[in-house]
C-alpha positions as CSV (number, residue, x, y, z in Angstrom):
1,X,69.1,-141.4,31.2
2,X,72.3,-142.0,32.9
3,X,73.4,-138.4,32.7
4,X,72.1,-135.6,32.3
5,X,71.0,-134.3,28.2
6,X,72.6,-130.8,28.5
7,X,75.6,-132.6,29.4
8,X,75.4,-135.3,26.5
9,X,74.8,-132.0,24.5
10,X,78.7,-130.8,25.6
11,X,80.2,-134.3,24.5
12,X,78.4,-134.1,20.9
13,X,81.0,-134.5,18.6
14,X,79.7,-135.4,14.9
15,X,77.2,-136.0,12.7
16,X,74.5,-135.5,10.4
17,X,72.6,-139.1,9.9
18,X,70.5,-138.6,6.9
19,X,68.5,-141.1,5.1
20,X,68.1,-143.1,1.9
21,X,64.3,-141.9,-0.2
22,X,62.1,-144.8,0.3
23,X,60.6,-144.1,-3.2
24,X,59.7,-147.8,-4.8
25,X,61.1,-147.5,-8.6
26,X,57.5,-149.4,-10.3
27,X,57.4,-150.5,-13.4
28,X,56.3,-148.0,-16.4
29,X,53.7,-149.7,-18.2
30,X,51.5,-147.3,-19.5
31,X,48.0,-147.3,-17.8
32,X,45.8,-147.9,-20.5
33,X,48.0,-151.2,-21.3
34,X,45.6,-154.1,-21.9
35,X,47.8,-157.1,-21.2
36,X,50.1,-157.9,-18.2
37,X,53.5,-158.3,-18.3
38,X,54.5,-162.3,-19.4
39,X,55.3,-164.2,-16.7
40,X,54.2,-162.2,-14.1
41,X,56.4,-164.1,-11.0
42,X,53.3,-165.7,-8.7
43,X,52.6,-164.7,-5.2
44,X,54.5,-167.4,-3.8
45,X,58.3,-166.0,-5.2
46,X,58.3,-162.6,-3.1
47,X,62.0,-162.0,-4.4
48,X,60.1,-162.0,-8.0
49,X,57.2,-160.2,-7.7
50,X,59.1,-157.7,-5.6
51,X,61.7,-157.2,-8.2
52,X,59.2,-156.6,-11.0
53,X,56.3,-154.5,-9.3
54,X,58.5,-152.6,-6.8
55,X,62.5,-152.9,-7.4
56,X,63.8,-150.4,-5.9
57,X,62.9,-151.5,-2.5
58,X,64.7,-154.3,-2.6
59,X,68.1,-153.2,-2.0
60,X,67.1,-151.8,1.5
61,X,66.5,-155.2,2.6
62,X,69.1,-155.3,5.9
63,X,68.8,-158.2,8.0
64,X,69.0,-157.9,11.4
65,X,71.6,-158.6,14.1
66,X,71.4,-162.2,15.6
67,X,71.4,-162.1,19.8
68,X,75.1,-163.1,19.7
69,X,75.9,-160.1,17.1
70,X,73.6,-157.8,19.2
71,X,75.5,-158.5,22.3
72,X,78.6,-158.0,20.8
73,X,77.3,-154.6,19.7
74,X,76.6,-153.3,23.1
75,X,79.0,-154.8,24.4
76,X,81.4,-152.8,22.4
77,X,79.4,-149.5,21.9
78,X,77.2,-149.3,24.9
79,X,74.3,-149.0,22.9
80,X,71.7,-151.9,21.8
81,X,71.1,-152.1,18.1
82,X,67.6,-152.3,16.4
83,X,66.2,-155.8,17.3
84,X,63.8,-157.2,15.0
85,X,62.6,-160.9,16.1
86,X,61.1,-162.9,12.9
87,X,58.1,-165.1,13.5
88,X,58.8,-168.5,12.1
89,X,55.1,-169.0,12.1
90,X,52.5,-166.8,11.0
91,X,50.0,-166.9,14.4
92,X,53.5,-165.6,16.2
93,X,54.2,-161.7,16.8
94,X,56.7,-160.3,14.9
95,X,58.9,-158.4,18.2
96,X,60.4,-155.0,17.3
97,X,62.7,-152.9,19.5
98,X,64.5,-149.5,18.5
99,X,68.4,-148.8,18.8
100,X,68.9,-147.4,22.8
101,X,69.8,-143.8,21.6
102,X,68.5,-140.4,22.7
103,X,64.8,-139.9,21.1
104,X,64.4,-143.4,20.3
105,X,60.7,-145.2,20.4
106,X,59.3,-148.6,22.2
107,X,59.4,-152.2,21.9
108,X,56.2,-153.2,20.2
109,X,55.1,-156.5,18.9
110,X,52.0,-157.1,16.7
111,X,50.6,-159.9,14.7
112,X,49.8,-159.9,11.2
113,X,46.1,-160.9,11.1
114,X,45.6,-162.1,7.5
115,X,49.1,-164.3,7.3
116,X,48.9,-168.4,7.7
117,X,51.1,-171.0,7.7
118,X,54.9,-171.9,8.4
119,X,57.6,-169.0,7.4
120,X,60.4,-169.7,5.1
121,X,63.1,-167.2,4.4
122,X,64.5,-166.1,0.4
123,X,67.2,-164.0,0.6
124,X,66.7,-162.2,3.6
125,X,62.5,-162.1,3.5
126,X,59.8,-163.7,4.9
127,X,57.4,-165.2,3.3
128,X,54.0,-166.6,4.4
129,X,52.2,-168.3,1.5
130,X,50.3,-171.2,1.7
131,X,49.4,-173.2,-1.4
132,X,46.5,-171.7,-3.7
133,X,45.7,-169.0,-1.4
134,X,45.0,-165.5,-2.9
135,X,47.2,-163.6,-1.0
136,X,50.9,-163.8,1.1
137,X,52.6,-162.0,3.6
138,X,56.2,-160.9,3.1
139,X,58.6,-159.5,5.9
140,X,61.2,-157.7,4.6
141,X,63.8,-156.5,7.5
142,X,64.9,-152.6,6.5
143,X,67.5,-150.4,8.4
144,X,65.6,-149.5,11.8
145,X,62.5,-151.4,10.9
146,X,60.5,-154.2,9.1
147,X,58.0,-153.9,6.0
148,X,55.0,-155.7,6.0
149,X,54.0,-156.7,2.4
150,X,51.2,-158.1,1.2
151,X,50.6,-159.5,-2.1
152,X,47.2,-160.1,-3.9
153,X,47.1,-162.9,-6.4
154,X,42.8,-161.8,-6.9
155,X,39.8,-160.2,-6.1
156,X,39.2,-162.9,-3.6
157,X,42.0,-161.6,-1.3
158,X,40.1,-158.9,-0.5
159,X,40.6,-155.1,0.0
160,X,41.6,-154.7,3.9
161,X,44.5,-156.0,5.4
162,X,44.9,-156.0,9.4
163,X,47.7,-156.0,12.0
164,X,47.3,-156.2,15.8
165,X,50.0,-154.5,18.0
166,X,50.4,-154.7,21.1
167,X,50.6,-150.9,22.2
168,X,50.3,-149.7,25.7
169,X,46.5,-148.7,26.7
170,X,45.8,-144.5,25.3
171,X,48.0,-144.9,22.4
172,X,47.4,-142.7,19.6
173,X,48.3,-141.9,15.9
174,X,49.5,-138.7,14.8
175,X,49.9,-138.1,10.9
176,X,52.4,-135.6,10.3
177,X,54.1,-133.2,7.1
178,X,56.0,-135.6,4.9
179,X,54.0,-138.4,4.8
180,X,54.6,-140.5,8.2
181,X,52.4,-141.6,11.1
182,X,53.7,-142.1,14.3
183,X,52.7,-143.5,17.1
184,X,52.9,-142.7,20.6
185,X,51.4,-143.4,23.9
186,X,49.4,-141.6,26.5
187,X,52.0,-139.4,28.2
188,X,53.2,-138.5,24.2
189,X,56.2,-140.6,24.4
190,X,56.9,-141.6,20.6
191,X,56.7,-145.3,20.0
192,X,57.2,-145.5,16.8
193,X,56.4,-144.8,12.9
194,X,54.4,-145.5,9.8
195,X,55.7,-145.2,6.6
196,X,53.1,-143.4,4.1
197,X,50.6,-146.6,2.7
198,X,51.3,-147.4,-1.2
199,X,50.0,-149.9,-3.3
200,X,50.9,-151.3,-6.8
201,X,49.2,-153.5,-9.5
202,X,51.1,-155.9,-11.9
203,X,50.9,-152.8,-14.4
204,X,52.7,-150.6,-12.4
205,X,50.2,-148.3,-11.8
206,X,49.7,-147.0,-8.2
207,X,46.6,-147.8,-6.5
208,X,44.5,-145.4,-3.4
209,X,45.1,-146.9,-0.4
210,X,45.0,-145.2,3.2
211,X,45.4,-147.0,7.0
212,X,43.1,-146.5,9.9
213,X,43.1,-147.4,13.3
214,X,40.9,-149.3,15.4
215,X,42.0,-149.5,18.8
216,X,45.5,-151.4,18.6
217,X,44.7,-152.7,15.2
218,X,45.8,-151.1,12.0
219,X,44.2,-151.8,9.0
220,X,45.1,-150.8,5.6
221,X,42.3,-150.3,2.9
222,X,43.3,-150.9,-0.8
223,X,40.8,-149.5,-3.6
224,X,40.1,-152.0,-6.1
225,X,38.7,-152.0,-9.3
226,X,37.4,-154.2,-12.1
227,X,40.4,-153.2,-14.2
228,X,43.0,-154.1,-11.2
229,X,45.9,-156.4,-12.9
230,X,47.0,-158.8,-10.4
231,X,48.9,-159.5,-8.4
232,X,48.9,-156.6,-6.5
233,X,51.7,-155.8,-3.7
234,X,51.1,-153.2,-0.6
235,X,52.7,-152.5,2.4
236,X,52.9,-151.0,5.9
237,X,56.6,-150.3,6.7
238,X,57.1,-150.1,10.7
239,X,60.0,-148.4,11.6
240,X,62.0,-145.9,14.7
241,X,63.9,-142.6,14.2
242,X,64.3,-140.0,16.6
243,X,61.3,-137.5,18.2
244,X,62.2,-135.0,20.7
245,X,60.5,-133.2,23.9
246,X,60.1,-132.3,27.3
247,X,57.6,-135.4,27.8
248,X,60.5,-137.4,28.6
249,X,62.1,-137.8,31.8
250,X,65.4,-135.2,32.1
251,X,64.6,-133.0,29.4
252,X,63.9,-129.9,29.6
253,X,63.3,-126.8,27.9
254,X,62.2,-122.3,28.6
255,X,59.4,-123.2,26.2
256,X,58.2,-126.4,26.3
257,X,55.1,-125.8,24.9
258,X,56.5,-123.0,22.2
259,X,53.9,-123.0,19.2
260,X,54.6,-124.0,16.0
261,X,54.2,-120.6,14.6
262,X,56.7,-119.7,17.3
263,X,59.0,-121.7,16.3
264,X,58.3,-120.7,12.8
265,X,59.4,-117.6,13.2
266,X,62.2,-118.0,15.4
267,X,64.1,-120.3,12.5
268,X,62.8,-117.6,9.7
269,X,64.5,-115.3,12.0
270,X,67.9,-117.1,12.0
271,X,68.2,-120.5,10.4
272,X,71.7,-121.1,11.8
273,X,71.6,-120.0,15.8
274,X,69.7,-123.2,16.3
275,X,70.5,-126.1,13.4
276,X,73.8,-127.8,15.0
277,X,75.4,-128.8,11.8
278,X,78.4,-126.8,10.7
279,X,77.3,-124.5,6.8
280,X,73.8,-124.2,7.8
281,X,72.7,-120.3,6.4
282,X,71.5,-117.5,8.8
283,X,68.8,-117.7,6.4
284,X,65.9,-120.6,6.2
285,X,66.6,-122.7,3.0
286,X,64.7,-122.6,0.6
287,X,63.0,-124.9,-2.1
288,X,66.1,-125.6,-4.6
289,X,69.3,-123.9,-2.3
290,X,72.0,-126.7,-2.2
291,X,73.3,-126.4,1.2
292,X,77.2,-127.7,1.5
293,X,77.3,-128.6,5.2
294,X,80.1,-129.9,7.1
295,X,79.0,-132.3,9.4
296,X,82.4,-132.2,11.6
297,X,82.4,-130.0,15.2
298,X,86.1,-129.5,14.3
299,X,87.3,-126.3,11.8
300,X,89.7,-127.9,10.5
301,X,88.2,-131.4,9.7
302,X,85.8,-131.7,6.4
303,X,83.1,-134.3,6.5
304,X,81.1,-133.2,3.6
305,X,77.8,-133.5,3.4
306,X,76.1,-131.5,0.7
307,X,72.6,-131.3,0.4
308,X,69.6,-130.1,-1.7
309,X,66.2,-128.7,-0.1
310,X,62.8,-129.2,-0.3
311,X,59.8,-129.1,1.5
312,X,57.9,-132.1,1.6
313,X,53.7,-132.4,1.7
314,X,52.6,-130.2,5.0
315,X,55.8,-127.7,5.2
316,X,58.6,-130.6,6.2
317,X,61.9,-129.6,5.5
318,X,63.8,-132.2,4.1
319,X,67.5,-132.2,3.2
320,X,68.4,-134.4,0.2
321,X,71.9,-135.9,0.3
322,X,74.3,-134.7,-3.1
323,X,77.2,-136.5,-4.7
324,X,80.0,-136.8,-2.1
325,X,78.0,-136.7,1.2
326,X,79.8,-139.1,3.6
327,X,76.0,-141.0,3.4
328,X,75.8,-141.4,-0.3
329,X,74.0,-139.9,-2.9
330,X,70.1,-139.9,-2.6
331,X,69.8,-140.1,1.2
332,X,67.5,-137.8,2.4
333,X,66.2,-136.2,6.3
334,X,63.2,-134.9,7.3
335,X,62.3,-132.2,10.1
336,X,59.1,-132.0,11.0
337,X,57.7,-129.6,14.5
338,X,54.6,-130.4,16.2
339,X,52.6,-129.9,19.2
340,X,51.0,-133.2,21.0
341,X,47.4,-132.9,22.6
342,X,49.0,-131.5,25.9
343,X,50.9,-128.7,23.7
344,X,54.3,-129.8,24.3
345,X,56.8,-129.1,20.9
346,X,58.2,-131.7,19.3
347,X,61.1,-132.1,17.2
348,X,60.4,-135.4,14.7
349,X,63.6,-136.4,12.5
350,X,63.0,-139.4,10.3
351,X,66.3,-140.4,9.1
352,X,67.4,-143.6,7.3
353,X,71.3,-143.7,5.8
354,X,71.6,-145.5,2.3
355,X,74.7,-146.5,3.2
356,X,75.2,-149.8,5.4
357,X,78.8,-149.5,7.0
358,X,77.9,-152.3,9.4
359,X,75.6,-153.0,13.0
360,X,78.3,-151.1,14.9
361,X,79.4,-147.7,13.2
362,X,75.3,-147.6,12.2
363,X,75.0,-147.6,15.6
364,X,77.2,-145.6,16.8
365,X,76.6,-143.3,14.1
366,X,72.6,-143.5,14.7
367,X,74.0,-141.9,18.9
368,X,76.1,-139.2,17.2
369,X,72.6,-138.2,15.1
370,X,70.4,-138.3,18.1
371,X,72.5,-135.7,20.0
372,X,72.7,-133.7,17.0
373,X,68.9,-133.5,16.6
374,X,68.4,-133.3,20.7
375,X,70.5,-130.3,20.3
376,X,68.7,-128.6,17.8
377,X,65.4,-129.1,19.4
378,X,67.0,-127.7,22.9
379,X,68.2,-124.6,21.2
380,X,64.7,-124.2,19.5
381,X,62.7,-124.7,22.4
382,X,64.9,-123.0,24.5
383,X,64.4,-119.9,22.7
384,X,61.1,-120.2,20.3
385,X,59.0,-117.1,22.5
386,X,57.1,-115.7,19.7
387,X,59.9,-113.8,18.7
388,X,61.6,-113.4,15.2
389,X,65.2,-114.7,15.5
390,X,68.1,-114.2,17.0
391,X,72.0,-113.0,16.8
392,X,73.8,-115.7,14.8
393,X,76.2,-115.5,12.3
């Protein structure tokens, strides 16, 4: 880093970035239904088949900044934007790169093993789908990522669906609360993150599904049954947010291997000594509190940003944006601690914003969040002894 964190922590001046839920809206067709819907869209119309089996993640396609527009984006901020580079032929890597702010992951590319053919774009995704094949590949381009669907016109498609990355050697998974997997390599330097695997049939009902790893290759395993109505739609969503800890070069903390019960208790102990974000409580929020935070450093500035609680699967906290928060209705944030293999504590914060104000203020909004959470792990870390609390107010 150019200067030093503790000094970047001084000039933090705003922001909670929070994130829109990535729940897919399905449609309700009662399980037991015995017909498919009529004119179920075919596997080669992604637009189609997207807006009937999951349309709700359609609106989060965000296409991504050509060279020239990510240029002028550093240019002007200092920072470079998420780069996503679309293959314009299946057999080519799709090449991923996060926004340059603090806690950010790694370039990655990675190939999509069961995709053919040559690419053509509809409204904003990718499709691969050669005639009469039983299955396609879509790219959609989200907000800090790219999802990899794939749809399933039959059985013959098969139930296992493989993508190859190109991940530096001692690279590892880690599944944590909430539902994501991240990635990160040998020295426990986050690369980047998995979104939790779904699948849908053309009925609407969810089908099991789970990814494992084999070396750099991620495959994800569908469960199909005689009573599957196709076509069937899955996906792998590949994306960077922000992890925090004193594996990375200038950071450093009194406790930088503080235990998760440690730091359990120190935020029990006083919720608001260490979250940076103006109307936190002393008290750790609960299941249900609505939380009306401000997320301006100035007293007499109001950037409201109200938010429900809940804890997500595995003790997450998660902060879920109310009507008026500067990021829209709906977003949502996760927190989640951990300790790597080598014991180190780590702050994870998977944040998307629902709202799209444009490559540059994103960007420069996505900075203002970094610092935030960099500060709040600091203060955690700083402090998390195995002791209850602290003095705050």
């Amino acid at each position: 880093m150019p200067i030093s964190h503790r000094l970047k922590l001084r000039l933090l001046t705003s922001a909670l970035a929070v994130v829109a839920t990535a729940a897919s809206a399905f449609i309700s067709t009662p399980a037991g239904a015995s017909t498919l819907p009529d004119a179920t869209p075919s596997i080669s119309d992604p637009v189609a088949l997207i807006g009937r089996l999951a349309p709700g993640i359609l609106a989060e396609t965000s296409i991504p900044p050509t060279p020239a527009e990510a240029e002028a984006v550093e240019a002007s901020t200092g920072i470079a934007p998420f780069r996503a580079d679309l293959p314009a032929v299946a057999a080519h890597p799709l090449r991923l790169a996060p926004a340059e702010t603090e806690g950010a992951g790694l370039p990655v590319s990675l190939t999509i093993e069961g995709a053919r053919g040559q690419g053509r774009e509809e409204q904003g995704i990718t499709v691969f789908a050669d005639p009469g094949a039983s299955s396609a590949a879509y790219l959609q381009p989200v907000q800090n990522g790219v999802r990899m669907l794939t749809a399933l016109a039959d059985a013959t498609a098969g139930d296992d669906f493989s993508y190859t990355f190109d991940l530096p050697a001692g690279s590892y998974p880690t599944a944590l609360p909430g539902g994501d997997t991240i990635v990160s390599d040998a020295s426990h330097h986050y690369i980047g993150s998995l979104g939790e695997a779904w699948a849908v049939d053309a009925r609407g009902r969810a089908l099991s599904t789970s990814y494992s790893w084999s070396g750099s290759t991620l495959t994800q395993h569908v469960d199909l049954a005689a009573d599957t109505a196709y076509p069937v739609l899955l996906d792998p969503t590949w994306y960077y947010t922000y992890d925090f800890s004193a594996t990375l070069a200038g950071y450093h903390a009194v406790h930088p291997k503080a235990s998760e019960r440690a730091v359990d208790l120190l935020l029990h102990g006083c919720f608001n000594c260490y979250f940076p974000i103006n109307g936190a409580p002393r008290g750790y929020p609960a299941d249900g509190d609505v939380l009306n935070l401000n997320a301006s450093p100035f007293s007499l500035v109001v950037i409201p940003a109200p938010v429900s609680v809940q804890t997500a699967n595995g003790g997450a906290l998660q902060f879920v944006a109310r009507a008026g928060h500067f990021d829209g209705e709906g977003s949502m944030v996760t927190f989640a601690w951990y300790n790597d293999p080598s014991g180190y504590i780590h702050l994870y914060v998977h944040a998307k914003v629902i709202k799209d104000n444009g490559i540059a203020i994103n960007v420069a909004n996505s900075r203002i969040a970094g610092l935030n959470w960099l500060a709040y792990w600091q203060r955690v870390a700083d402090n998390a002894n195995g002791s209850s609390g602290g003095g705050g107010v």
